[in-house]
C-alpha positions in Angstrom: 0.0 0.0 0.0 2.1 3.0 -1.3 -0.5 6.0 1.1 1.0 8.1 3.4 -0.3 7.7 6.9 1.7 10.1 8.6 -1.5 12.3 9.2 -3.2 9.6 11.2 -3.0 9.3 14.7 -0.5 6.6 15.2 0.4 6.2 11.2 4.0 6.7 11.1 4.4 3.8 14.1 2.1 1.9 11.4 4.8 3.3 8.5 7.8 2.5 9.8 6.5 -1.0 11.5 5.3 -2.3 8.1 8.8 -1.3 6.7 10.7 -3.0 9.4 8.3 -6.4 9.2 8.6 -6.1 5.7 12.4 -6.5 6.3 11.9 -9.5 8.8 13.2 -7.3 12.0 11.5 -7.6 15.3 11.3 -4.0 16.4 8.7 -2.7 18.7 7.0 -0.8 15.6 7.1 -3.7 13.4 5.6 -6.2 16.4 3.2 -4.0 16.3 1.9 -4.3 13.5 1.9 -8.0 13.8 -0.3 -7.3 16.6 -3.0 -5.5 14.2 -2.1 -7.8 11.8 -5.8 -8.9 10.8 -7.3 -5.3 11.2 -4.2 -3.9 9.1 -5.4 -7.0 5.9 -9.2 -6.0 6.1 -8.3 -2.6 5.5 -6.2 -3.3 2.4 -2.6 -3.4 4.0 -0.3 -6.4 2.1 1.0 -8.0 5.2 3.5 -11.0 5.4 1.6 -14.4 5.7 0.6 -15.4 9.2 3.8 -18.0 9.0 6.5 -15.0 8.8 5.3 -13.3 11.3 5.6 -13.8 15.5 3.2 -16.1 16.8 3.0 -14.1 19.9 3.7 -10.5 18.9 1.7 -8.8 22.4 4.6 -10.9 24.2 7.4 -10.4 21.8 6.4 -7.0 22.2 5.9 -6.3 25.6 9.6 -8.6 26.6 11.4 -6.3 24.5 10.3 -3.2 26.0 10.7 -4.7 29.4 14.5 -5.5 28.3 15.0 -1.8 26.9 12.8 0.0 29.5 11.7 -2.1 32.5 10.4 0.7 34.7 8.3 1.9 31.9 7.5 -1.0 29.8 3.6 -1.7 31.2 2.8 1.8 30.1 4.9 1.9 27.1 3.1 -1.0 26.0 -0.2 0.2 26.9 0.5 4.0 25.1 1.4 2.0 21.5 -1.8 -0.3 21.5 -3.7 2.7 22.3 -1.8 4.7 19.2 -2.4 1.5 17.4 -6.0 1.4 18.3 -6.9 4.9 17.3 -4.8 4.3 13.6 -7.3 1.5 12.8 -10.7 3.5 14.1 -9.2 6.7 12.0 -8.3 4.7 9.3 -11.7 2.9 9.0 -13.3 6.3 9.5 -11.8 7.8 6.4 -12.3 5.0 4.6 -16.3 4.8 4.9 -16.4 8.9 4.9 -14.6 8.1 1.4 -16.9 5.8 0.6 -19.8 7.9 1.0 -18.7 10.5 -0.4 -18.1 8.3 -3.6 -21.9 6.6 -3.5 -22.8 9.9 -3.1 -21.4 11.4 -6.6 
């Protein structure tokens, strides 16, 4: 998907983490878009298959924040799901504003 998400709330983490995944590194941005992995393919977003990616990406995840910030990883972890949360809800809300404004014409 070649759209710039930057705008979103939450798109670059969603940016960059596809990048990374797409380059088979297990960063925090890119776990976390294994995370929305099946929210990320319904809206449109080419994904690796569910075989390349972690089976556990909230764990993956939330170990290597603990490793590279243990005071701070619970609400580290917390702060990206919400920033990943309200990407997919603004996401889905441009697309169906789109929408309508297409059925509309």
């Amino acid at each position: 998907m070649a759209d710039d998400f930057s705008a979103l709330p939450g798109g670059e983490l969603v940016e960059r983490g596809l990048a990374e995944l797409r380059r088979g590194l297990q960063t925090s941005h890119a776990l976390l878009v294994a995370i929305a992995a099946p929210n990320l393919r319904r809206l449109g977003f080419a994904l690796p298959g569910p075989d390349e990616l972690p089976d556990t990406p909230e764990l993956s995840l939330y170990r290597l924040l603990r490793r590279e910030r243990p005071k701070t990883a619970y609400v580290e972890y917390n702060a990206l799901i919400r920033r990943l949360v309200s990407f997919e809800r603004a996401l889905e809300r441009e697309r169906a504003s789109a929408a309508r404004r297409a059925g509309a014409i």
